[in-house]
C-alpha positions in Angstrom: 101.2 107.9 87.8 99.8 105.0 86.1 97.2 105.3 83.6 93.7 104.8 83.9 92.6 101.9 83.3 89.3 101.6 80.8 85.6 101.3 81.7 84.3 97.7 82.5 81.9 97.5 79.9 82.3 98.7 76.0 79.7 99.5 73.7 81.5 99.4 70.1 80.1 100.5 66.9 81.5 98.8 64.2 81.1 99.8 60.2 81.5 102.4 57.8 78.5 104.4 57.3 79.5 105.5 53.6 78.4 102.0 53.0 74.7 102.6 53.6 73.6 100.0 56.3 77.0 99.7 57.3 76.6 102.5 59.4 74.0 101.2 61.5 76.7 101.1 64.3 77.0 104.4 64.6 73.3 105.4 63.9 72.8 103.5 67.5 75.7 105.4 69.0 73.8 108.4 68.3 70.3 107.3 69.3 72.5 106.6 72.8 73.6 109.6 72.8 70.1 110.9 72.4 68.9 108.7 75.2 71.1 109.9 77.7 71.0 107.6 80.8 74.9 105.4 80.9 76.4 104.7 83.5 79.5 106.1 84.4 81.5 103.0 84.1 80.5 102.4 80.5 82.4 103.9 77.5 80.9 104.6 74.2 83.5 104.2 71.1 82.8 104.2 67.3 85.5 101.4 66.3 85.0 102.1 62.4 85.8 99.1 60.6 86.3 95.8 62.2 90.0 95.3 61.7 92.5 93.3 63.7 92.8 96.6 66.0 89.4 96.0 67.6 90.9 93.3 70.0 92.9 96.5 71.7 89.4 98.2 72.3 88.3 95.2 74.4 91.4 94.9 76.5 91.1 95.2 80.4 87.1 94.9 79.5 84.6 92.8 81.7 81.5 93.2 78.9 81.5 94.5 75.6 78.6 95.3 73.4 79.2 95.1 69.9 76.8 96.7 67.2 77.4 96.0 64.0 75.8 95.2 60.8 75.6 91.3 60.3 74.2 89.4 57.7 72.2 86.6 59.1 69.4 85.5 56.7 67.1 87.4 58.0 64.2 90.3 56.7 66.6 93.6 56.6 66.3 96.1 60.0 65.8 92.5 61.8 68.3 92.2 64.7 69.3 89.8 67.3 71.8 89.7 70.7 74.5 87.0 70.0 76.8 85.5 72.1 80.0 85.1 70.6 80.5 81.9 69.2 77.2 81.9 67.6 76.8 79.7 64.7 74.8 82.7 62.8 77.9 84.7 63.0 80.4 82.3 61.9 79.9 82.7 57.8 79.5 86.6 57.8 81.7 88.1 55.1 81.3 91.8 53.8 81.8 92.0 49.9 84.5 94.1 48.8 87.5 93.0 51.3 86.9 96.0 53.6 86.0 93.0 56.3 88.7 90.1 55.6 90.1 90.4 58.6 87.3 91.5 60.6 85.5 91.2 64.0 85.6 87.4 64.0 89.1 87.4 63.1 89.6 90.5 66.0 87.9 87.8 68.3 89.9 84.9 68.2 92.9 87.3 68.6 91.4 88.6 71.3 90.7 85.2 72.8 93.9 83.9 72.0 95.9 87.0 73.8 93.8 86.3 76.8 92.0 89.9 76.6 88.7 88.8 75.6 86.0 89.8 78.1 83.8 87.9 80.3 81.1 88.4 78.5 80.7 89.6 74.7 77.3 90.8 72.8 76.7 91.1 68.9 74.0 93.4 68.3 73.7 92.2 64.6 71.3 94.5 62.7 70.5 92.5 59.1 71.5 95.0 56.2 69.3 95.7 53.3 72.6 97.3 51.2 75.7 97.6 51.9 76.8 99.3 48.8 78.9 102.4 48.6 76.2 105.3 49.4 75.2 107.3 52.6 72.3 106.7 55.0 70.7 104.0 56.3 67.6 102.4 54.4 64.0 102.4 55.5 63.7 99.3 58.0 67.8 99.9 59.6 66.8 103.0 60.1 63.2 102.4 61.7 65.7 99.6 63.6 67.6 101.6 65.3 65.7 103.0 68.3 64.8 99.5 69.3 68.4 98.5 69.4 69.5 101.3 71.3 66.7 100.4 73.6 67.8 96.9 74.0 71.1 98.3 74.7 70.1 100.1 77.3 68.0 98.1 79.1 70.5 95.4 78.9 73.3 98.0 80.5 70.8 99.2 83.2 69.5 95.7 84.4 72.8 94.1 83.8 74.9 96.7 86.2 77.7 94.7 87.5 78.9 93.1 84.1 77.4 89.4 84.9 74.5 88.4 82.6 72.2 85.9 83.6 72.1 83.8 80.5 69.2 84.8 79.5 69.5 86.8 75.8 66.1 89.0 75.8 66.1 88.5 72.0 64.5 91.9 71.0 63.3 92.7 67.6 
């Protein structure tokens, strides 16, 4: 008997949420689970930190949804849908090394093994602190249903894996 093979479409939490805003990835997992509503064909995973290991997660994938905390310049609990390969991801570092080889780094390995899915989506949720310290602060937290939202609606209206380009750009 051969083994299952995974869903089509990943939604990965990324981040350590003993590092405040960090854990915003997993905060949305939760208000998911809360929702209710996923297809069967989609798998939920909290991937913890972004290490090299998080190309093996999207392996045999069609879609991924990635949410993470990114810092992008913007006001903190602001988010956007990216595209990987978007030039707003490209400089995001982590202080404190717990990142340096991180979900960037797991994408091009990814890419370069040939295991990268169709289609991949960075929720990025701008951090207010990432220093050591548990829970989220005021705006991730007041984020977070509108990012599970997003999610949601993007799974539901998006069914088959195939986006139409378009990136609903929810705030």
């Amino acid at each position: 008997m051969s083994p299952a093979l995974p869903a089509p479409t990943l939604i990965l939490a990324l981040g350590n949420p003993d590092r405040g805003d960090d854990g915003v990835g997993q905060a949305v997992l939760h208000e998911l689970a809360q929702r209710g509503g996923l297809p069967d064909d989609v798998e939920v995973l909290d991937g913890g930190l972004a290490g090299l290991e998080t190309c093996l997660f999207l392996q045999d994938r069609r879609r991924a949804l990635i949410v993470d905390a990114a810092d992008m310049g913007l006001a903190p609990g602001e988010w956007r849908a990216l595209e990987v390969g978007d030039p707003r991801l490209a400089n995001e570092r982590r202080p404190g090394g717990l990142h340096d080889a991180g979900l960037q780094e797991a994408l091009q390995l990814a890419a370069a093994l040939d295991t990268l899915p169709e289609c991949v989506t960075i929720f990025g949720v701008q951090p207010q602190s990432i220093e050591w310290g548990l829970g989220l602060s005021r705006p991730v937290a007041q984020a977070v249903p509108g990012v599970g939202a997003a999610i949601q609606e993007w799974i539901l209206q998006d069914k088959d894996g195939y986006g139409d380009g378009e990136d609903p750009d929810h705030r």
